[in-house]
N, C-alpha and C positions, 0 to 999 in steps of 0.2 A: 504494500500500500504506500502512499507514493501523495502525502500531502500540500498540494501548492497553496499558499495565499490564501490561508482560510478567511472568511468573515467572522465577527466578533460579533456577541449578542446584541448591541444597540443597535448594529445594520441589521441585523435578521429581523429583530424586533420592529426595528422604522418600516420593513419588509411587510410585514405581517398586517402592521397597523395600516399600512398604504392598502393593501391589497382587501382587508377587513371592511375599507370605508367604500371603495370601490363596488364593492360586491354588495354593500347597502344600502347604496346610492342608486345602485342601476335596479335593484330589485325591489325598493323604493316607488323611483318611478315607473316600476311595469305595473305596480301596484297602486299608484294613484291612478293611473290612466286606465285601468280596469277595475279597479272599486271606487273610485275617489276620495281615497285615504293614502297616506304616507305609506302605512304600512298597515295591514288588515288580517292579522295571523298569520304573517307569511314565513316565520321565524323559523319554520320546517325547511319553506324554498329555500332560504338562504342560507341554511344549512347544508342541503343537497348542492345548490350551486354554488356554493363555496370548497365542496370537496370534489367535484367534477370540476374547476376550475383548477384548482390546487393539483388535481392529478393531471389532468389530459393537459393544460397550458405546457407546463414545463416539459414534457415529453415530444410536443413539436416544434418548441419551441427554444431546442437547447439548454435547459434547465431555468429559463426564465418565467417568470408569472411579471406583470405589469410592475408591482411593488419592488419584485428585487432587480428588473431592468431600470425603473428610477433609482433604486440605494447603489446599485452597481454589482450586484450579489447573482450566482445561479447552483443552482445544487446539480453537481455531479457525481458518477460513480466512482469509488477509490480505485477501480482497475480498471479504469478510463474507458471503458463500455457507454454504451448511448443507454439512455435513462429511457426502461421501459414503463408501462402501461404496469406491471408487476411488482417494478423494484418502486413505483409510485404509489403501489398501494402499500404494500410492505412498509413506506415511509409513512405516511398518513392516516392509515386505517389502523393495521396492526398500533404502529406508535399510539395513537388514540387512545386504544383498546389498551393499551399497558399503562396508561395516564389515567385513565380511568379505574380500571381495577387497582393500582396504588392509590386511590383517591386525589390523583395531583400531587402526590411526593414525588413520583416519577419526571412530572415534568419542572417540580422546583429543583431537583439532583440534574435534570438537564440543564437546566438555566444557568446553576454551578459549572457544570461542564463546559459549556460552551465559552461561559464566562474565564475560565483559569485553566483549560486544560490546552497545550499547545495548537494540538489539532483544529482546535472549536468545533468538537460534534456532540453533539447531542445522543440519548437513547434512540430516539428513533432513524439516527443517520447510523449508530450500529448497527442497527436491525436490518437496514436496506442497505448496507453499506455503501452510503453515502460522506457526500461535506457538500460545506457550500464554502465558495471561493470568490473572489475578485475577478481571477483569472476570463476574459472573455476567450471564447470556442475556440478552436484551433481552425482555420481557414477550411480544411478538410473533413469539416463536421456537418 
């Protein structure tokens, strides 16, 4: 494994928060313009289209999602493989699922991690083995 130019948690986090508002903005307004409310219970869509956003973007998009192409960030694999549909759920879902069955300790011990550990990965970038990096694509990606 073979780690370039990791990102550090207040870019993943600016990541997050960017990409958070994003996806409640747009699903906001599909939601005014078909109930004429801001938001009308849709707290499920934006759950779903936040984790189909979160998986399929970055996998055609060279590990970008909109949030970490503004912070500068993309998550790749440590053995520099193209980021599937697989190792995307592995990231997102499974990680989820382990953040939740710890109650959230799991993801404050990631938080720690990414904060002080050289690599800056998190549990769920072991699980998928992943990182996310500065580094932009390599020309032949």
């Amino acid at each position: 494994m073979d780690v370039h130019n990791p990102a550090g948690f207040w870019n993943r986090f600016g990541a997050r928060l960017i990409d958070g508002i994003l996806i409640s903005l747009v699903i906001g307004g599909i939601s005014t313009i078909i109930f004429g409310e801001f938001v009308d219970e849709t707290y499920n869509s934006v759950d779903l289209i936040g984790l189909v956003y979160g998986i399929v973007l970055p996998v055609v998009w060279y590990g970008y999602t909109i949030g970490r192409k503004i912070t500068g960030n993309r998550i790749v694999r440590t053995d520099g493989g193209k980021l599937g549909i697989g190792t995307m759920l592995l990231r997102d879902v499974v990680g989820a699922i382990v953040y939740a069955v710890t109650l959230g300790i799991g993801l404050i011990v990631s938080a720690f991690m990414v904060s002080l550990r050289d690599d800056k990965r998190a549990i769920h970038d072991f699980i998928a083995g992943t990182y996310v990096t500065h580094d932009p694509p390599e020309k032949n990606n």
